[in-house]
C-alpha positions in Angstrom: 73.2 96.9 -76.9 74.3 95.9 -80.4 77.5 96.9 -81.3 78.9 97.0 -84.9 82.0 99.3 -84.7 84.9 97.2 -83.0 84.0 93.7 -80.9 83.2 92.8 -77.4 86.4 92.4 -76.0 86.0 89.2 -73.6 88.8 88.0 -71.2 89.1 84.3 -69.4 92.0 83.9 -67.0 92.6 81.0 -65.0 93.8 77.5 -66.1 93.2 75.3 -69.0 91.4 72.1 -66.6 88.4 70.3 -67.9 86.8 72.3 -64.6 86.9 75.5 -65.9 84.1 74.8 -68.7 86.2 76.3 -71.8 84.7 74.1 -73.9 81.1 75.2 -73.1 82.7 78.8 -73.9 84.2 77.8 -77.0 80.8 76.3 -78.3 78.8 79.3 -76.8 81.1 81.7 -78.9 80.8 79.8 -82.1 76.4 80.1 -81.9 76.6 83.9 -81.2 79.4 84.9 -83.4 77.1 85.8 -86.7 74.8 87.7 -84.2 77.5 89.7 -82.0 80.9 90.7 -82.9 83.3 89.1 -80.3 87.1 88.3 -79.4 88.3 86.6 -76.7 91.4 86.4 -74.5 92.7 83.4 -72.8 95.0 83.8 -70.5 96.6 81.0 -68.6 99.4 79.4 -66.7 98.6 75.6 -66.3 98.5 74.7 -70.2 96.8 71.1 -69.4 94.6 71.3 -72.1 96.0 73.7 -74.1 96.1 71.7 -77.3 92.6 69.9 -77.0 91.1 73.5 -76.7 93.2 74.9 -79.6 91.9 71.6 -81.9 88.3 72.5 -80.5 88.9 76.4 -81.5 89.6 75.2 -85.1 86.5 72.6 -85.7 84.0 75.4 -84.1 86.1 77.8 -86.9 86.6 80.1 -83.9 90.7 80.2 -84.5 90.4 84.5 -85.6 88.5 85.7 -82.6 90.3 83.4 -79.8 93.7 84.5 -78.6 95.2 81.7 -76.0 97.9 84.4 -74.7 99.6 82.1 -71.8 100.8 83.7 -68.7 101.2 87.3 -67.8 102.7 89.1 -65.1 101.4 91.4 -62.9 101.6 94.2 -65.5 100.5 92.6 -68.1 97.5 91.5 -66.0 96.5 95.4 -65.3 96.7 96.3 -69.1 94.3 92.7 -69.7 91.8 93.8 -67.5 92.0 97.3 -69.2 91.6 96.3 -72.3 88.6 93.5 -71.7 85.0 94.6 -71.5 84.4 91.5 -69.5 85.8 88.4 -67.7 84.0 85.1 -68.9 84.2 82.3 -66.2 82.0 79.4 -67.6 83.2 76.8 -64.7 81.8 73.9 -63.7 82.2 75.0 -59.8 84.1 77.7 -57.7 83.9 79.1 -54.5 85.7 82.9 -54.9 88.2 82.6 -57.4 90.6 85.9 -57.5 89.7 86.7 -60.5 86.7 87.8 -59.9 87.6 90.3 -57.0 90.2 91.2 -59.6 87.6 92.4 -62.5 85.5 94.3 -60.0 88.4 96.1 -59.0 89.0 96.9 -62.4 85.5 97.7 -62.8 84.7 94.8 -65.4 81.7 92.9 -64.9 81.3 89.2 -64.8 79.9 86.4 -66.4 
């Protein structure tokens, strides 16, 4: 369903490791971005790549509707989850990773 009002709210949480695929979210963002209003959350606590994603934000001209927010605690978390229409988890490979049961819990779907 289009919407025109106010963006998708999209959430990633997890760590900044050529594994979890941000890259392939970053370009997949910058395709669909003229079609569907987005903004995305990144939330994080191992910063590896943390500045090869931000330079990769700024050549895809993605810089105003990615947010790299670092770590949060377990509040902060709740009220993430609240605010996100969805949790984005574009890795290469996982078996269960808790944030999945976490956005289920919360009632956010997952792609």
């Amino acid at each position: 369903m289009p919407r025109q009002e106010a963006p998708w709210r999209l959430f990633f949480v997890g760590q900044l490791i050529p594994l979890k695929a941000l890259d392939v979210l970053f370009r997949a963002l910058a395709m669909i971005r003229q079609e569907i209003f987005v903004v995305l959350r990144v939330v994080y606590h191992n910063s590896e790549q943390l500045l090869q994603l931000q330079t990769l934000a700024q050549q895809l001209s993605i810089t105003d509707i990615v947010t790299f927010v670092g770590g949060r605690d377990a509040a902060g978390m709740i009220e993430e989850y609240r605010l996100a229409d969805m949790l984005l988890l574009p890795s290469l490979t996982e078996s269960l990773p808790s944030v999945i049961t976490e956005s289920l819990i919360a009632h956010k779907p997952v792609v």
